[in-house]
C-alpha positions as CSV (number, residue, x, y, z in Angstrom):
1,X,171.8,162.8,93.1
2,X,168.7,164.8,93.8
3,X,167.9,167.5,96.3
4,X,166.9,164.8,99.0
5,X,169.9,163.1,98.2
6,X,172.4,166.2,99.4
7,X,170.3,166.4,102.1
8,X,169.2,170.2,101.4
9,X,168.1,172.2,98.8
10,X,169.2,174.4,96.4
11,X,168.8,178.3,96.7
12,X,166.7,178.6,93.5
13,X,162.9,179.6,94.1
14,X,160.3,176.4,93.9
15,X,158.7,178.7,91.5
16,X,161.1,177.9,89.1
17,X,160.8,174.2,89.7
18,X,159.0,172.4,87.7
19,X,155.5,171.4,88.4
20,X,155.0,168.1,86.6
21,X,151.6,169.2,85.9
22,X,150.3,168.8,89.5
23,X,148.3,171.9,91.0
24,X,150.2,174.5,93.5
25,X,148.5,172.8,96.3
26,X,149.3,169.4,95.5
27,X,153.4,170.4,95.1
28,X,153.2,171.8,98.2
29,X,151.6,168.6,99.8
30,X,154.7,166.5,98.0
31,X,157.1,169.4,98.9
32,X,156.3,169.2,102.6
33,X,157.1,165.2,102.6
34,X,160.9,166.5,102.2
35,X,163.0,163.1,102.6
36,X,162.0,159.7,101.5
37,X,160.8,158.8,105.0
38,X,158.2,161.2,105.1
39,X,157.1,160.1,101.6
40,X,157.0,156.6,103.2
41,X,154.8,158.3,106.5
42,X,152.6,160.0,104.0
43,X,151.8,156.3,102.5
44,X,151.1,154.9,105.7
45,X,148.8,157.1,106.7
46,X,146.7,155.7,103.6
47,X,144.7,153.3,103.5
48,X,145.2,150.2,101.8
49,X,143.5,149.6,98.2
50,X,141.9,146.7,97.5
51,X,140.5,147.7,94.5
52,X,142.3,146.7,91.6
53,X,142.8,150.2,90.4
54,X,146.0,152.0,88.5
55,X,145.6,155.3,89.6
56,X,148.4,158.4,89.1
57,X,149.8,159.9,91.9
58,X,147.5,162.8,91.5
59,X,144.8,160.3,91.9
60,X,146.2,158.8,95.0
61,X,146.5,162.4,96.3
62,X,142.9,163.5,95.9
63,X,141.3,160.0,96.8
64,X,143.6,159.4,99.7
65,X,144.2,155.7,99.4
66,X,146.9,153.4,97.7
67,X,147.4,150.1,96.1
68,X,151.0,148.8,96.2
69,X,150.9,149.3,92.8
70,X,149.8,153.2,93.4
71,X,151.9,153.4,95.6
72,X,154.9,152.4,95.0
73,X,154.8,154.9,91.9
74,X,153.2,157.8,93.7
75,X,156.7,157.1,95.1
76,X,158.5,157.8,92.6
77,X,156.8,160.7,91.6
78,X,157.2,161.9,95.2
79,X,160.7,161.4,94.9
80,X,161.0,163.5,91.9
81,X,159.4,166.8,93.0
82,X,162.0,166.2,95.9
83,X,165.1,166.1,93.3
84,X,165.4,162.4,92.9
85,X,165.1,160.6,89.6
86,X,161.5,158.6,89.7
87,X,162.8,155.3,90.1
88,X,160.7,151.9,90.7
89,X,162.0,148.1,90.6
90,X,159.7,145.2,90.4
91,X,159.7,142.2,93.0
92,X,158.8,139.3,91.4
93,X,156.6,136.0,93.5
94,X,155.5,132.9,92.5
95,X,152.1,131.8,94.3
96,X,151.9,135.4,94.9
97,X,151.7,139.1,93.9
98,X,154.5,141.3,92.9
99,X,155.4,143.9,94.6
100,X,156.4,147.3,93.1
101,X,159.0,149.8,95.0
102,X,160.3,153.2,94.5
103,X,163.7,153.1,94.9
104,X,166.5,156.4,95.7
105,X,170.5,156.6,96.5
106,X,172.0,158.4,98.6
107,X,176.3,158.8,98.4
108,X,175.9,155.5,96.6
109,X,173.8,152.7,98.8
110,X,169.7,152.3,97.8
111,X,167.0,153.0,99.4
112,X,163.3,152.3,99.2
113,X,159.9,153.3,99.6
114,X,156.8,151.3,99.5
115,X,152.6,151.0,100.2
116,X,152.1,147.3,101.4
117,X,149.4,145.6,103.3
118,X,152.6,143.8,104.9
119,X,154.3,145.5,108.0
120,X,157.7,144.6,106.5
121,X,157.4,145.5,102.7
122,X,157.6,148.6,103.1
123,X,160.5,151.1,104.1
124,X,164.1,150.6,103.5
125,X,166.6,153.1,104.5
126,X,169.5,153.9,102.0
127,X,172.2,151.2,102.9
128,X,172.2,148.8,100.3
129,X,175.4,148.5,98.2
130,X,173.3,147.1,95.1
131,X,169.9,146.2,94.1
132,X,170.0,142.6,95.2
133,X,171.0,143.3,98.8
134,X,167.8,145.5,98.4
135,X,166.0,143.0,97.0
136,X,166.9,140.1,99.6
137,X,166.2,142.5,102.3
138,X,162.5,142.0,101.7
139,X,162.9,137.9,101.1
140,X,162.1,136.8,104.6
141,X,158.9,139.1,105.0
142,X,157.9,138.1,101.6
143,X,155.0,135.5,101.5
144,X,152.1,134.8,100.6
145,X,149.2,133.2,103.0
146,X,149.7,130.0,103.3
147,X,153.1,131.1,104.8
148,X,155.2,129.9,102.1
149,X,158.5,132.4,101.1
150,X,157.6,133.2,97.5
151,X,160.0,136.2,96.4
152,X,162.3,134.9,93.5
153,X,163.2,137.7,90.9
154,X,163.9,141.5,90.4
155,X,164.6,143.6,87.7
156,X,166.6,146.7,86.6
157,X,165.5,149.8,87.6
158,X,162.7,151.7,85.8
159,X,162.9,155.7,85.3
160,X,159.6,156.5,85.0
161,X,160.3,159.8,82.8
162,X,160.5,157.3,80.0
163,X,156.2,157.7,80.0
164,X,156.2,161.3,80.5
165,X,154.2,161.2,77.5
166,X,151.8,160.0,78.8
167,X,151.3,161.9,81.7
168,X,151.8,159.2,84.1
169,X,152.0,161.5,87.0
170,X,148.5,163.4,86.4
171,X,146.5,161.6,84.3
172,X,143.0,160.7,85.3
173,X,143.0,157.5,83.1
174,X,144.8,154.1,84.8
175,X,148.3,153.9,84.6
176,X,148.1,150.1,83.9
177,X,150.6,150.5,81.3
178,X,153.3,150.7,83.8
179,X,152.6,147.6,85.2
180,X,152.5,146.2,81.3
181,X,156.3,147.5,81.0
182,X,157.2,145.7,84.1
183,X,156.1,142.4,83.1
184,X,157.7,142.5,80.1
185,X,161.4,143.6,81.1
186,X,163.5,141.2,82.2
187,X,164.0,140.1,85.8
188,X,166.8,138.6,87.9
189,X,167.0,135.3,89.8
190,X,167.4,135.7,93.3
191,X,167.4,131.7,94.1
192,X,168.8,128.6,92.9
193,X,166.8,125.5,92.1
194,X,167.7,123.7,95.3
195,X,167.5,127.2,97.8
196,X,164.0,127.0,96.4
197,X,163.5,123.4,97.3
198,X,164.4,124.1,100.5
199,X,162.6,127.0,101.5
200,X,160.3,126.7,104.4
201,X,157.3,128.2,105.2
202,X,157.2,131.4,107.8
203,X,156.7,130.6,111.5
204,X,153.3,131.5,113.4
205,X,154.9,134.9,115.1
206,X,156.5,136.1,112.1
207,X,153.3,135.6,110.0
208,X,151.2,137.5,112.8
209,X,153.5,140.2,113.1
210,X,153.5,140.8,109.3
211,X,150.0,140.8,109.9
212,X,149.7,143.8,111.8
213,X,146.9,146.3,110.3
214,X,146.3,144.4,106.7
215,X,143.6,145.3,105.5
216,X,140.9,142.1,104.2
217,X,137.9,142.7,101.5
């Protein structure tokens, strides 16, 4: 459970804390986000990529815009100068894009935040008891744009200190090799055969509403 997670910090000096490699100003940009929710404020304020890009959270910080991809790990990173693990989880479409989500707990229920180009893909607070409650709280703003319902999968969570290596926080080169790992691991179902069968497609003032502010090339 990290510092957000407790809800207040310890009484050791942020000098001590680590910096991840990111400049004084930069951890004091991240710092000053304090809770998930102002992570996720921070990411709204961004504008939306559409550039297919893979850039590092210090990226996203000095260029000031975010794919969901981006994102969804400047997150995570986020997140981790806060005291959380950097945690991500993939949400997997068919007939449409993934969509990739920081995730936190708090006293045991999951959280989320997220950079989308969908009102409702975004946010979640932390009351899920699992993953797939998380998961399926996205499923009905999911689609693509012919209005068809297209989330179907998930996976396990991803601790992104497994490519500290690589500097995945920092690095000016693209990141892409996240995205690699996440198509590789495996993913859970979400749907049967016949729930998918049955699916139908969004109505009219749902698919305007998710509409709001997305951004077009």
């Amino acid at each position: 459970m990290g510092f957000g997670a407790l809800g207040r910090r310890t009484a050791k000096s942020t000098s001590t804390l680590p910096s991840f490699g990111f400049t004084s100003s930069e951890l004091r940009t991240l710092r000053a986000l304090k809770t998930p929710a102002g992570i996720q404020r921070f990411l709204d304020e961004l504008p939306y990529n559409l550039s297919f890009t893979a850039r590092s959270p210090q990226r996203v910080l000095r260029d000031r815009t975010a794919s969901c991809l981006e994102g969804g790990i400047f997150a995570a990173a986020a997140l981790r100068v806060l005291g959380f693990p950097p945690l991500i989880f993939d949400l997997e479409a068919e007939q449409d894009t993934d969509h990739v989500v920081a995730i936190f707990k708090v006293r045991g229920h999951w959280g989320a935040v997220a950079k989308s180009n969908f009102t409702g893909c975004r946010y979640r607070e932390a009351v899920y008891r699992n993953l797939r409650e998380l998961a399926m709280s996205y499923f009905n703003v999911y689609f693509n744009l012919r209005g068809e319902r297209t989330l179907r999968r998930y996976s396990r969570p991803v601790n992104l200190v497994r490519f500290d290596r690589l500097h995945w926080m920092t690095t000016d080169k693209p990141i892409w090799f996240i995205a690699e790992h996440l198509c590789e691991i495996p993913h859970i179902s979400l749907l049967t055969p016949p729930m998918e069968k049955r699916l139908t497609r969004v109505d009219q003032r749902t698919f305007r509403g998710e509409m709001v502010g997305h951004r077009k090339k």
